[in-house]
Backbone as JSON, one array per atom type, in Angstrom:
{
  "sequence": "XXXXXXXXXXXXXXXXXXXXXXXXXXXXXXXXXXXXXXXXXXXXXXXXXXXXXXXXXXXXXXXXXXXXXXXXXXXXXXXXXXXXXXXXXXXXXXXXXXXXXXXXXXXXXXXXXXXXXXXXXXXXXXXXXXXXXXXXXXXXXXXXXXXXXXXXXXXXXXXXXXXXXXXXXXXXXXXXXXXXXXXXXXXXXXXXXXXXXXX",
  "N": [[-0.23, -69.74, -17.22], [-3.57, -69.23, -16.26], [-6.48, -67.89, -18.16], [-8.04, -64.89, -17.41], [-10.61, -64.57, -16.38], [-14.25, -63.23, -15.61], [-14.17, -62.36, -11.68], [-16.05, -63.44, -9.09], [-16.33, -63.45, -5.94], [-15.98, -63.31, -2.21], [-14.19, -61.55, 0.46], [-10.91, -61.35, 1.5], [-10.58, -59.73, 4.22], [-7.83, -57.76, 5.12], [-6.64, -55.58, 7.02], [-4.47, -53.54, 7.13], [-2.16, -50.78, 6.65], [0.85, -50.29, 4.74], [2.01, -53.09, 4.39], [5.15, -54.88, 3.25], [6.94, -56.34, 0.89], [8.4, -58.12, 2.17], [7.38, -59.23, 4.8], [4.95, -59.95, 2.95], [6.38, -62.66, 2.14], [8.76, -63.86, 3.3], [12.35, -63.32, 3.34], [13.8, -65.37, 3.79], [12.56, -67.56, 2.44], [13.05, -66.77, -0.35], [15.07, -68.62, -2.12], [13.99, -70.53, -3.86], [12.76, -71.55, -7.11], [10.87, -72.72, -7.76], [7.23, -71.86, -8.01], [5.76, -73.93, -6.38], [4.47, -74.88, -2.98], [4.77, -72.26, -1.96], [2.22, -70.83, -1.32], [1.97, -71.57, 1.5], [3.92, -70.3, 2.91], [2.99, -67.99, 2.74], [2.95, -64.62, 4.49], [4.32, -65.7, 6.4], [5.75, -65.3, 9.28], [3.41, -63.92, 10.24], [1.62, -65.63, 10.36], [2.16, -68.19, 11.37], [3.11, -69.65, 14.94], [6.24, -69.67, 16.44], [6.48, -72.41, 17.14], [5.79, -73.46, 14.66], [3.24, -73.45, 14.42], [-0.39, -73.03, 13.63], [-1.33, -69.63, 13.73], [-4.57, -69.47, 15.49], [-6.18, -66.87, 15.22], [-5.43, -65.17, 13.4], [-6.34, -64.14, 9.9], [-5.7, -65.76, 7.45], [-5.97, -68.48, 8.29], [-8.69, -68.75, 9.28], [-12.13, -69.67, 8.57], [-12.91, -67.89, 6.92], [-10.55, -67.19, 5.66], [-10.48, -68.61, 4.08], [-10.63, -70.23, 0.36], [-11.6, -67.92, -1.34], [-11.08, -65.31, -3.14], [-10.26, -62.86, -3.77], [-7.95, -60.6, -2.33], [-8.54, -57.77, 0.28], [-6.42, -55.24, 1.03], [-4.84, -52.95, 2.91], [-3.8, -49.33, 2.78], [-0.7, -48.43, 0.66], [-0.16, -51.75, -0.52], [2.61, -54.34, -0.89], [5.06, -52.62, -0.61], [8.29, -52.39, -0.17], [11.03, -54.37, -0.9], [11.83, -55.45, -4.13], [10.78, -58.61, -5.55], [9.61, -61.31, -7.14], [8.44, -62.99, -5.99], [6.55, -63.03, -4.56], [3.61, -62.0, -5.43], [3.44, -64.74, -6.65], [3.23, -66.04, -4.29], [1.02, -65.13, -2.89], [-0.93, -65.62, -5.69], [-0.61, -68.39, -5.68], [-1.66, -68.9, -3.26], [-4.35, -68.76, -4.07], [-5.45, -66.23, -4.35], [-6.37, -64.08, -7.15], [-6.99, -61.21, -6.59], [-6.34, -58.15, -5.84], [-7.47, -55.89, -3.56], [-6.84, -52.29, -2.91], [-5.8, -48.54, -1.9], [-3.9, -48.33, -2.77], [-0.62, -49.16, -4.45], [2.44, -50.26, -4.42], [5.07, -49.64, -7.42], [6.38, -51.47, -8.43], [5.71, -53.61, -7.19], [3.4, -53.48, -8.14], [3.91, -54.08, -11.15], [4.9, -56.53, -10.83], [3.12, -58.25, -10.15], [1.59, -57.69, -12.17], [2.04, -59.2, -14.36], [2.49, -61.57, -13.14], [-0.02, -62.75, -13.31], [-2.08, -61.91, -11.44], [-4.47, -59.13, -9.71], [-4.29, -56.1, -9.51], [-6.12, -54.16, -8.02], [-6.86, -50.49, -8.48], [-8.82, -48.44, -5.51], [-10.95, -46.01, -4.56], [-10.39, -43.88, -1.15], [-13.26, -43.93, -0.05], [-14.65, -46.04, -1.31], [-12.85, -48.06, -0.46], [-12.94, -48.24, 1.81], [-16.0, -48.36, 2.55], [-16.16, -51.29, 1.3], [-14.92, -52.64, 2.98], [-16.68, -52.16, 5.2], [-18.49, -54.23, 3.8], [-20.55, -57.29, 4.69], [-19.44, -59.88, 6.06], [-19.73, -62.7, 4.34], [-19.76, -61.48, 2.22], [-19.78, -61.47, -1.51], [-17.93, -59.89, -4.19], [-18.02, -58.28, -7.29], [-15.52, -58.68, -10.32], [-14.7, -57.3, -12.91], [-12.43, -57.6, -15.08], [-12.42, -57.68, -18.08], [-14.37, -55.07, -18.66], [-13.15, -53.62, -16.84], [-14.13, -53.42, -14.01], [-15.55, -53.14, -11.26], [-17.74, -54.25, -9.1], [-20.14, -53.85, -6.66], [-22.12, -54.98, -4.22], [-24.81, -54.11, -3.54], [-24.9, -52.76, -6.05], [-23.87, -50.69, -6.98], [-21.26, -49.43, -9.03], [-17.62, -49.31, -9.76], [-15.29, -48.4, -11.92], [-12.16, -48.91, -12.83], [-8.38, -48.77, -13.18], [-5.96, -50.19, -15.65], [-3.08, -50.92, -17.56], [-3.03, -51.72, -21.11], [-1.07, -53.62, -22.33], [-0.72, -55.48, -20.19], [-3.79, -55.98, -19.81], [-4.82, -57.09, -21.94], [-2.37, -59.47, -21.86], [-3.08, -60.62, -19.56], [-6.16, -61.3, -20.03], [-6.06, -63.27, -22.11], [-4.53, -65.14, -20.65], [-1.6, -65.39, -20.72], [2.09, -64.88, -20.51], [5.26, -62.17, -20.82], [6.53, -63.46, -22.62], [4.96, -65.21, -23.83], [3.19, -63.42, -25.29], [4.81, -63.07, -26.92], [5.23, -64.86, -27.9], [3.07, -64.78, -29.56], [2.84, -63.96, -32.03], [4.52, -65.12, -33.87], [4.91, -65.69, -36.48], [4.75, -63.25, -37.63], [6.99, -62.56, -36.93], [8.96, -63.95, -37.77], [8.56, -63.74, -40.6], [9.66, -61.39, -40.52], [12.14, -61.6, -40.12], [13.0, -63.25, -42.47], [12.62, -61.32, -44.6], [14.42, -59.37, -43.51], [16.99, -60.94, -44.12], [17.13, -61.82, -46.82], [17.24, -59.15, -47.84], [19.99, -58.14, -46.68], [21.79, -59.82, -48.39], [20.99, -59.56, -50.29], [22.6, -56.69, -50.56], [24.84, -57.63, -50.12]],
  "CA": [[-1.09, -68.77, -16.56], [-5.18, -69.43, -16.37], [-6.91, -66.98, -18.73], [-8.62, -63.97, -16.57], [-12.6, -63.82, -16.89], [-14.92, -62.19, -14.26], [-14.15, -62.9, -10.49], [-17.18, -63.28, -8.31], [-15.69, -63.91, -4.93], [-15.89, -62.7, -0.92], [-12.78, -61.11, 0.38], [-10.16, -61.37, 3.11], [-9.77, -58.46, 5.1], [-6.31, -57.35, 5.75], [-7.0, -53.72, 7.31], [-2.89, -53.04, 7.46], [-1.32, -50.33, 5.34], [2.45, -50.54, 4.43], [2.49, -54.21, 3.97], [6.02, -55.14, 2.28], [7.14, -57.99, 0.27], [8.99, -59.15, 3.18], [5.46, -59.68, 5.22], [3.86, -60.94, 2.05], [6.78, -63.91, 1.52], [10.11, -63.28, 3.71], [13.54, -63.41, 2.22], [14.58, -67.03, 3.82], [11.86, -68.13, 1.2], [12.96, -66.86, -1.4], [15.66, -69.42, -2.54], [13.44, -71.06, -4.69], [12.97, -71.24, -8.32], [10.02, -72.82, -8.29], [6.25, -71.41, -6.69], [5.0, -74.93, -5.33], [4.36, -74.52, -1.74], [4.98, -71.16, -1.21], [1.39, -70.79, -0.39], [2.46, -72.54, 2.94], [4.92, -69.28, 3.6], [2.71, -66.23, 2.83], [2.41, -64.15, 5.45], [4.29, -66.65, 7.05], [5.95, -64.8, 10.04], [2.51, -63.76, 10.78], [0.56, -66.88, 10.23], [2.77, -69.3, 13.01], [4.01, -69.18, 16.05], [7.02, -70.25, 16.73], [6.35, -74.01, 16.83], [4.6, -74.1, 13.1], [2.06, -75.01, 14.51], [-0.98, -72.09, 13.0], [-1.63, -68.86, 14.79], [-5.78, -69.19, 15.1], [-6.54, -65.36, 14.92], [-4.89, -65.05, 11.99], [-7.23, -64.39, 9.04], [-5.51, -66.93, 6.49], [-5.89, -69.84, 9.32], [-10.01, -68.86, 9.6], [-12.88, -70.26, 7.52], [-12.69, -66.6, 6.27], [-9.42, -66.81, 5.21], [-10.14, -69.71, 2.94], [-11.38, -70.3, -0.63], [-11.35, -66.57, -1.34], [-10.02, -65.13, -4.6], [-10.07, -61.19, -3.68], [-7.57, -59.89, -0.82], [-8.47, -56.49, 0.67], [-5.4, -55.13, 1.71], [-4.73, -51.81, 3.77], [-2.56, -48.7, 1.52], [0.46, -49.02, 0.26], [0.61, -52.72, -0.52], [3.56, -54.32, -1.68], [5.96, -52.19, -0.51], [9.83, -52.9, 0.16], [12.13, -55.17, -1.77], [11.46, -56.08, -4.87], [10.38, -60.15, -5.15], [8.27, -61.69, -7.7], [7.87, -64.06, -4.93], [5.1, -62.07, -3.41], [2.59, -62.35, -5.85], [3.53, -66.16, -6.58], [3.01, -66.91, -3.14], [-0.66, -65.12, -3.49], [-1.51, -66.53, -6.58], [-0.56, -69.57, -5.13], [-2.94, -69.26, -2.22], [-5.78, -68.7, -4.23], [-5.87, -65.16, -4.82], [-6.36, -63.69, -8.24], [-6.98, -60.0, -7.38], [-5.49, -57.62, -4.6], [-7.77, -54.02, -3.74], [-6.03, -51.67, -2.04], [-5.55, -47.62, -2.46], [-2.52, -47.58, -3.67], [0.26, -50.2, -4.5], [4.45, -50.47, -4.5], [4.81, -49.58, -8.57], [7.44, -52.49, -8.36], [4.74, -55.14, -6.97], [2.32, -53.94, -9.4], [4.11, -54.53, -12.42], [5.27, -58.09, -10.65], [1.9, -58.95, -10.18], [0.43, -58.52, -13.76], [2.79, -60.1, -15.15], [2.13, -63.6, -12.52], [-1.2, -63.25, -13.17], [-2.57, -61.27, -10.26], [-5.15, -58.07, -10.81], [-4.11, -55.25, -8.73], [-7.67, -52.66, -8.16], [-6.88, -49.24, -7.05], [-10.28, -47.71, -5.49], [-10.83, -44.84, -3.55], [-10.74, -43.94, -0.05], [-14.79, -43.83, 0.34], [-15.14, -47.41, -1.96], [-12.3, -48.9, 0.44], [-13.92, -47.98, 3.6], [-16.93, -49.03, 2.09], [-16.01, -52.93, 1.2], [-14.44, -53.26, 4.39], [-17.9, -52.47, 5.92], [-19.38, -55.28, 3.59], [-20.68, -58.28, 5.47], [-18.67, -60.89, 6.12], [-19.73, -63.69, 3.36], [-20.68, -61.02, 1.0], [-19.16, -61.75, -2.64], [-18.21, -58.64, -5.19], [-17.37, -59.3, -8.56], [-14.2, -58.28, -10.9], [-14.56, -57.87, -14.31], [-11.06, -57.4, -16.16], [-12.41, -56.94, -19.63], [-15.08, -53.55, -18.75], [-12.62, -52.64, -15.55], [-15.17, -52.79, -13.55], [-15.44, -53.81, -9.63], [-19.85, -54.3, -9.04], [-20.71, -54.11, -5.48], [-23.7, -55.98, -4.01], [-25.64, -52.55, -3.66], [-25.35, -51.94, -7.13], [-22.63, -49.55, -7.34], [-19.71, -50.01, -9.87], [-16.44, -48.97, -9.83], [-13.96, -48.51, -12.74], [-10.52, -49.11, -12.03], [-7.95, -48.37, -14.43], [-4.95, -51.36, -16.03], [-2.84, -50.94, -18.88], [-3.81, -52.03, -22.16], [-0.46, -54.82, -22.61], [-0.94, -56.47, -18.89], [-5.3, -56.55, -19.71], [-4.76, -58.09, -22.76], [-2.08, -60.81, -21.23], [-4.28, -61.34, -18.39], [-7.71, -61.94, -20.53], [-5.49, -64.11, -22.75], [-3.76, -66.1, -20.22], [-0.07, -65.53, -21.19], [3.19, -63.63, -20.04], [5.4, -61.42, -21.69], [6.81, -64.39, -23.66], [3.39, -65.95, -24.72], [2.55, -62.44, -26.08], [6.03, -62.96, -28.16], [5.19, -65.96, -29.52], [1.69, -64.7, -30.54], [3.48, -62.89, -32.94], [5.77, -65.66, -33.77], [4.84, -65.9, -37.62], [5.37, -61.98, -38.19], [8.9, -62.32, -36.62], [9.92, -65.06, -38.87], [8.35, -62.74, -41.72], [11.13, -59.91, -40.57], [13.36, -61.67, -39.66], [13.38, -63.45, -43.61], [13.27, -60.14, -45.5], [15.92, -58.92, -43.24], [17.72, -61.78, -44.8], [16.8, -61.29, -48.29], [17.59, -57.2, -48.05], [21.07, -58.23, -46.41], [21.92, -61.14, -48.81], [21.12, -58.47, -51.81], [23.27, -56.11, -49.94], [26.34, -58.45, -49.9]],
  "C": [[-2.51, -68.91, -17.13], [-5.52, -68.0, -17.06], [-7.84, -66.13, -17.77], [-9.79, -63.65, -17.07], [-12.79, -63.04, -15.64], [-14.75, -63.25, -12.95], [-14.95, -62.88, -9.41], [-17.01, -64.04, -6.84], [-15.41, -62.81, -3.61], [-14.64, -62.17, -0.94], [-12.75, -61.14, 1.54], [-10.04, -60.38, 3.32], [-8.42, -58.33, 5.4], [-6.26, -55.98, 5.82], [-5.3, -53.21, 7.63], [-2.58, -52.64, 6.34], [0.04, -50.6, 5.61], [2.55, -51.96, 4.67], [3.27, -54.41, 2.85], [5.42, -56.59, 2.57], [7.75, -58.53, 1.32], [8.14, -59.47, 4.25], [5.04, -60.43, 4.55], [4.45, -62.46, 2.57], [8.45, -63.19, 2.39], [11.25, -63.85, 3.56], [14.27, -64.81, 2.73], [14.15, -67.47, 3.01], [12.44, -67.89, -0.03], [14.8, -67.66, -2.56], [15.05, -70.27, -4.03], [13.39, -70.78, -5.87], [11.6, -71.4, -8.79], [8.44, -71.68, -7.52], [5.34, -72.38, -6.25], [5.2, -74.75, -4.18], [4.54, -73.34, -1.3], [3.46, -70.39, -0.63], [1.21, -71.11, 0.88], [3.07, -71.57, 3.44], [4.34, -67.9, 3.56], [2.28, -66.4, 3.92], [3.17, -65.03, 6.59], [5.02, -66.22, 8.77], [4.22, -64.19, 11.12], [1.14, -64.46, 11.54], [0.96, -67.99, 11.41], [3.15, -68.55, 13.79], [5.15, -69.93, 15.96], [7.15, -71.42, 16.4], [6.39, -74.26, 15.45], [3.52, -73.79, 13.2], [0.55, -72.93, 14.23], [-1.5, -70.78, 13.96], [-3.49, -68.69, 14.75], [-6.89, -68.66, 14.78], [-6.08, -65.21, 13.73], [-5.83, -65.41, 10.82], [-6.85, -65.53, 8.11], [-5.82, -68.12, 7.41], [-7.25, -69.74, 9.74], [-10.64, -69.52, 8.47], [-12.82, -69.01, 6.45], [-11.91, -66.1, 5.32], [-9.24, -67.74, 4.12], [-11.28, -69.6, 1.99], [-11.54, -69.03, -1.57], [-10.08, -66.67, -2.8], [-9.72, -63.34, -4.4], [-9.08, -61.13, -1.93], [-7.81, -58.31, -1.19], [-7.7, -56.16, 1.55], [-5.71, -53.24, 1.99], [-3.37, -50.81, 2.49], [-1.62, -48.61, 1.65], [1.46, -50.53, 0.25], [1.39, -53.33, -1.49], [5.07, -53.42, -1.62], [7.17, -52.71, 0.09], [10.42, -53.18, -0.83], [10.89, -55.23, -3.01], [10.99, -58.07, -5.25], [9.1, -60.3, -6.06], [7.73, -63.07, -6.9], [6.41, -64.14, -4.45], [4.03, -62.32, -4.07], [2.64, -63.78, -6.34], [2.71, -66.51, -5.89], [0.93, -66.4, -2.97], [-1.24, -65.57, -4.17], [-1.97, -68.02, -6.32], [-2.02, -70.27, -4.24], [-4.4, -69.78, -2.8], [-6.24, -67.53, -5.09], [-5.66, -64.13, -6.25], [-6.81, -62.13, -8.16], [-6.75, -59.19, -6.06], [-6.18, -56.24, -4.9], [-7.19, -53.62, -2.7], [-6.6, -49.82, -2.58], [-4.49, -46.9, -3.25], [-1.14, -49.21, -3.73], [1.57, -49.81, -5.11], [4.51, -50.69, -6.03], [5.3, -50.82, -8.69], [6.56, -53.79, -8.12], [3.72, -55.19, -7.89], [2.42, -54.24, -10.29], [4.72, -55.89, -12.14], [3.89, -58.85, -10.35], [0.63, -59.18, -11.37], [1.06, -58.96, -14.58], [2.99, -61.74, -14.56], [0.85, -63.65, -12.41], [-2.31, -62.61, -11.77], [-2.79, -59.67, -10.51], [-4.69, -57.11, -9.71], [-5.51, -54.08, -8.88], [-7.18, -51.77, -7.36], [-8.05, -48.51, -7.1], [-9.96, -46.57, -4.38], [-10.82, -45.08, -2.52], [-12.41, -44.74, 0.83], [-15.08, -45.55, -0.1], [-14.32, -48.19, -0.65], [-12.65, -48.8, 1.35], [-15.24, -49.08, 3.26], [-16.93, -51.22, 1.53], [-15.1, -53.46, 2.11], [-15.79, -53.63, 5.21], [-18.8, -53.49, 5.54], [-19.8, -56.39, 4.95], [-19.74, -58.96, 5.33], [-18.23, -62.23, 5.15], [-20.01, -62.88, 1.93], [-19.61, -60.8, -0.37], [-19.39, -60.06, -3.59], [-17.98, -59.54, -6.46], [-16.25, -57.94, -9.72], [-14.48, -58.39, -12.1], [-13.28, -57.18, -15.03], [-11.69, -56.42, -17.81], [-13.1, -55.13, -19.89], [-14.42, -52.84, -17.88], [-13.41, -52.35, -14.77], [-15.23, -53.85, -12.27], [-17.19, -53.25, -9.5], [-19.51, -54.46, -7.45], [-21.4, -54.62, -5.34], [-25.13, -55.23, -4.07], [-26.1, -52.32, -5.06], [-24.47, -50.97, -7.62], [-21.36, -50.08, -8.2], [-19.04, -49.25, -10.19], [-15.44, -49.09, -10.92], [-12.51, -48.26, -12.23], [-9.61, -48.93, -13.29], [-6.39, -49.86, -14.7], [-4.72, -50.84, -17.35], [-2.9, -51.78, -19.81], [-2.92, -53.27, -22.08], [-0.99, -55.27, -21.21], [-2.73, -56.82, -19.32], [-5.06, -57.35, -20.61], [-3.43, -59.71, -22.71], [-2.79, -61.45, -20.49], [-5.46, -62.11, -19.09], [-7.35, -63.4, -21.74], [-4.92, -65.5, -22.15], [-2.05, -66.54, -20.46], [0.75, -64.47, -20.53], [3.54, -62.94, -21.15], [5.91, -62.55, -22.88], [5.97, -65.28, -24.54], [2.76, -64.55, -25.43], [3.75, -62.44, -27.49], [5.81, -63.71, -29.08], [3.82, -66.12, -30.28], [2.0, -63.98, -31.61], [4.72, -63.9, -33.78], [5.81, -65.47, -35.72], [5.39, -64.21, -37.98], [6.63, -61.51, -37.94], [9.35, -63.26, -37.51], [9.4, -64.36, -40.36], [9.46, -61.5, -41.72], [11.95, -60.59, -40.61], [13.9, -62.5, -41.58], [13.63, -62.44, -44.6], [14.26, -59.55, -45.04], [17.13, -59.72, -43.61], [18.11, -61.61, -45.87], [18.11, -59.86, -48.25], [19.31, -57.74, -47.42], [22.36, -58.94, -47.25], [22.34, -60.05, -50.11], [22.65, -57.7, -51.81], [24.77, -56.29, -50.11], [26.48, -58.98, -51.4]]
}
């Protein structure tokens, strides 16, 4: 997992609330073990027709829909099943940070743990960066919590303390284990010792 600095990047529109995980990434996909190609399947009911072949309204299939590191999604996204698929298959795409007003507790704690920032902003802010322009870039900063508009206006957003500090680090929960690896082999020898005495 890429270490999380500041994200200075346009955003896709996706004006739809109650987007589940089975929208994001739908459950024939999720067989897999790995997350190569599953950028190829988000959204993927939405994204083809029938054929394959790309639906050309479809924001991921515009110039709009590409390059992009922020999705602006509609409230309550993430909801349904559980699936750490879902934010895979985002990550995958591209996207490193998902605003919304509200998000599926279940997707949010599967998404800072694959690396993906979940922002919850208000009503008035989300209205408001819908109405941005079209090419117009915000920026994300992780470490102050802080979402900058183009205006000038900045937004604090709130993340708990273990997921910011994996994120700004670049590690899961198991790279936070083994940052610690020397003070576990320090317990784990006096618990030796003290047991050894013991006996």
């Amino acid at each position: 997992m890429s270490q999380y600095k500041i994200i200075e990047s346009r955003m896709v529109p996706m004006p739809v609330d109650n987007i589940d995980t089975d929208q994001i990434i739908p459950a024939r996909f999720l067989k897999t073990t790995t997350k190569d190609g599953l950028d190829k399947q988000l959204f993927c009911d939405w994204r083809y027709n029938a054929d394959g072949s790309p639906k050309a309204d479809f924001i991921l299939n515009t110039p709009r829909g590409q390059g992009a590191s922020i999705l602006l999604a509609g409230d309550n996204f993430g909801c349904g099943s559980s699936r750490e698929h879902a934010p895979w298959a985002l990550t995958q795409f591209g996207f490193r940070a998902v605003i919304s007003t509200s998000f599926a507790d279940i997707f949010k704690g599967n998404s800072l743990k694959n690396g993906l920032l979940p922002v919850v902003v208000s009503k008035e802010i989300h209205a408001k960066l819908f109405a941005l322009a079209e090419n117009t870039p915000i920026s994300i900063d992780l470490e102050s919590q802080t979402l900058a508009l183009p205006d000038g206006t900045k937004v604090k957003f709130a993340v708990d303390s273990f997921s910011k500090h994996c994120l700004l680090n670049g590690i899961d929960e198991l790279g936070y284990i083994q940052q610690h690896e020397s003070q576990i082999a320090g317990y784990e020898k006096s618990r030796t010792c003290a047991l050894n005495t013991l006996a």
